[in-house]
C-alpha positions in Angstrom: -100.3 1.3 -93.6 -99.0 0.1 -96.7 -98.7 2.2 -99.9 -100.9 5.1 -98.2 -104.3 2.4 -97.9 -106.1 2.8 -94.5 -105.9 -0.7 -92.0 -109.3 -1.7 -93.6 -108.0 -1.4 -96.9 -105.2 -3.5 -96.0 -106.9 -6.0 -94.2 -109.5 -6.4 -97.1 -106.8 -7.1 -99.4 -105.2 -9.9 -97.4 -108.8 -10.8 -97.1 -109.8 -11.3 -100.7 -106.5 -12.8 -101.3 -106.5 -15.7 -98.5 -103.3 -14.2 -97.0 -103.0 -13.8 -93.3 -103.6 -10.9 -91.1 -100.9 -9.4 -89.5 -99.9 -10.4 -86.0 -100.5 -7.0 -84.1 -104.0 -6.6 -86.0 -106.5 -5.4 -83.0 -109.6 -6.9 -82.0 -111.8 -4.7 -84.5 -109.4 -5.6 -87.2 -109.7 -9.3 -86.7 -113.4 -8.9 -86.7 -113.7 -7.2 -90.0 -111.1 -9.7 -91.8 -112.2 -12.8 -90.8 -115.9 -11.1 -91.7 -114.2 -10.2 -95.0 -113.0 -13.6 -95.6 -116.7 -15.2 -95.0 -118.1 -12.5 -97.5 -115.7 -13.5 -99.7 -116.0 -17.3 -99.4 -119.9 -16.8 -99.7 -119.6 -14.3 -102.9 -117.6 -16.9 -104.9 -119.4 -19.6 -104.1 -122.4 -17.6 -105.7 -124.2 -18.0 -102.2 -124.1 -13.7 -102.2 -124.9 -11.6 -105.4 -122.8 -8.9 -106.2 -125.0 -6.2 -105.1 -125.6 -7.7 -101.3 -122.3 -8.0 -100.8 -121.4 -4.5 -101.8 -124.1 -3.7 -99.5 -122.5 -6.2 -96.6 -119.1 -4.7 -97.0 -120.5 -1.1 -96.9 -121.9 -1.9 -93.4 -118.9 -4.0 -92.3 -116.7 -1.1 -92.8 -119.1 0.8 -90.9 -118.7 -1.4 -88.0 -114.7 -1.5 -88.2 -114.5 2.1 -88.1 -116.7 2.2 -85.4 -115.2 -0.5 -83.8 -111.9 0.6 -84.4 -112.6 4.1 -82.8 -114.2 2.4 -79.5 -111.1 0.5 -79.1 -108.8 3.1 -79.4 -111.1 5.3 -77.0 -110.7 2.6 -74.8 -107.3 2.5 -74.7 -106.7 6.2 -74.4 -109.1 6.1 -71.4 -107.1 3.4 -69.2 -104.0 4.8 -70.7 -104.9 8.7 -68.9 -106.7 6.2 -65.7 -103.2 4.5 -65.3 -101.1 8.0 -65.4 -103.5 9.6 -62.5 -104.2 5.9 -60.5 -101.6 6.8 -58.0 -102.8 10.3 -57.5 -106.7 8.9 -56.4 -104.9 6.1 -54.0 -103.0 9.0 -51.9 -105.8 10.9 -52.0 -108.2 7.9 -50.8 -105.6 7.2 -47.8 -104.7 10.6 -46.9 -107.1 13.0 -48.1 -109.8 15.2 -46.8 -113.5 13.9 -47.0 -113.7 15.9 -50.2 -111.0 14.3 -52.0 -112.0 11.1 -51.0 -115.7 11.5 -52.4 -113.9 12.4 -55.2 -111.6 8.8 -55.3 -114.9 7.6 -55.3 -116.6 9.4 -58.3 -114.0 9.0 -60.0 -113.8 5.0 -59.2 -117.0 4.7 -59.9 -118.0 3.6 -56.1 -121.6 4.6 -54.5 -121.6 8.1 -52.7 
């Protein structure tokens, strides 16, 4: 990220300044700026006191971090299910009963 602040940082910034988020920004990111932006819009408007919204960002960065670790879980696990996808389709077609109750458990399928 820019000058060592963390994605959140970043996006908050762009946030309170009304500039757009950048065009790779994940799904978690988009959540927590647009979020930022409302918070923001509200605060101003004097429709949030200071203290709620200290306590509205708090748990909004909660959630990105959260978020943000979910969809990078995510993407590790059908990165790792794509490397070994052709492994459980050979086994399915050619293995042993074993390995294919395994094709299954792994798949997700009913024993």
């Amino acid at each position: 990220m820019s000058d060592g602040l963390s994605e959140y940082e970043v996006l908050e910034r762009l946030a309170m300044t009304d500039q757009p988020m950048p065009e790779d920004t994940g799904f978690s990111g988009k959540l927590f700026y647009l979020s930022m932006r409302a918070l923001y819009s509200l605060y101003h408007a004097g429709n949030v006191k200071r203290e709620e919204a200290k306590e509205i960002k708090t748990k909004l960065i909660e959630d990105y971090r959260r978020n943000s670790f979910d969809e990078k879980l995510i993407a590790h696990h059908a990165a790792v299910r794509n490397r070994y996808s052709h492994i459980l389709t050979e086994a399915e077609k050619q293995g042993c009963p074993i390995c294919k109750k395994l094709v299954r458990i792994f798949d997700g399928r009913k024993l």
